[in-house]
Steps between C-alpha positions, in 0.01 A plus 500: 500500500558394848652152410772709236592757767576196738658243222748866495518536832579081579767565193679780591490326832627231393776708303621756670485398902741185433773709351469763792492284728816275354666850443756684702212665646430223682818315575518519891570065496234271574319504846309246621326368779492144607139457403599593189790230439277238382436682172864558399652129642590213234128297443511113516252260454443363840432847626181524301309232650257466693464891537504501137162325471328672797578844332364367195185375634459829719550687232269351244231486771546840583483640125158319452369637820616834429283438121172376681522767740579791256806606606687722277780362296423178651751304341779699643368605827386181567816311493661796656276540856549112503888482459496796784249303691756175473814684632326679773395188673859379459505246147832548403551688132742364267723603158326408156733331201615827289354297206200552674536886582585563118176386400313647723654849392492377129147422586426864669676681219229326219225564708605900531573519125204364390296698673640789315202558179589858372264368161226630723621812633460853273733824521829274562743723495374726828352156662862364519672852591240537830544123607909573467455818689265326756787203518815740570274692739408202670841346480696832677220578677539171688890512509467820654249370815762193518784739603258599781452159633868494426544803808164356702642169550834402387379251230732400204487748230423227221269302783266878563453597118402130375282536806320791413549477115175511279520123371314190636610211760579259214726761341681670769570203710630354209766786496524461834613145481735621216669775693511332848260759678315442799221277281270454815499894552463552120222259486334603839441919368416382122216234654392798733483750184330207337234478745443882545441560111282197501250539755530889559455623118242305382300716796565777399541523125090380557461806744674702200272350284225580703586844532533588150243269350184544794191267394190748447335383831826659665480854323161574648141480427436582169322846426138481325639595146725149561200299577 
């Protein structure tokens, strides 16, 4: 159940933000930053290397840490505190081959669709309407919050919804390298939302479970009849 609700969420995602955010909605030009240039400038060879193969050795590292130590989604935070780690202390990032970048989304957009096993799932029909209900709602709910951000700070409208849209890092900064948004702002609130549902709801959906589900020893002592 909670894998289908989120294979419809990542879908409808994947769906519907790209065409509002490529749609007249959205068209107030590309803004960028200078941080940001390295994304969108023509690749060549020679500016792969050697930062190429430190990223790639960080990055490995980090993923196999972040398994040993039990971090969540350690194959994707992993990579991701040590590629932050690597431009905060100054390595200089660089632009990946677009033959590269289209597998990686091919590669994404398998993953998400096979994830997707509705042979397990019963009562279909109102499964699928409540995850479609619970995308839109998502989907305008964040919109709506992004022309807020919009007011509070002056950010690009296409830059503050990808920002505060309801996908991951891997998905929205790829739209954000489509589009020409600030990708280091995109990335920077999606890796914060990341962290937050990560390390904060675990807690508490065990509290929850607490709550609801006490172990005997925590309902009281147990009358005479009970023993």
């Amino acid at each position: 159940m909670v894998t289908f609700f989120h294979v419809i969420r990542l879908l409808m995602i994947v769906l519907i933000i790209p065409l509002m955010v490529f749609s007249p909605l959205f068209n107030t030009g590309n803004v960028l930053i200078s941080g940001d240039l390295v994304f969108l400038q023509e690749w060549q060879w020679e500016n792969l290397f050697p930062n190429a193969l430190i990223f790639t050795v960080v990055t490995v590292l980090c993923a196999l840490l972040g398994k040993k130590i039990r971090l969540p989604t350690p194959y994707l935070l992993g990579p991701v505190i040590g590629t932050a780690a690597l431009c905060l202390i100054g390595v200089e990032s660089f632009s990946l081959p677009p033959l590269m970048i289209n597998v990686s989304q091919f590669c994404v957009g398998c993953y998400i669709g096979l994830l997707l096993k509705p042979q397990q799932m019963t009562n279909m029909s109102k499964v699928v309407a409540c995850a479609i209900i619970n995308g839109l709602f998502l989907i305008l709910f964040s919109w709506a919050l992004s022309q807020i951000l919009v007011l509070l700070h002056g950010i690009p409208a296409e830059t503050s919804f990808l920002c505060l849209a309801p996908g991951g890092m891997d998905q929205m900064g790829i739209i954000a390298h489509e589009k020409g948004a600030i990708l280091s702002l995109v990335t920077c609130y999606q890796f914060f939302r990341s962290f937050f549902i990560l390390f904060f709801m675990p807690p508490l959906l065990k509290l929850l479970w607490k709550y609801k589900h006490p172990l005997p020893s925590e309902t009281g002592p147990l009358s005479n009849n009970e023993d």
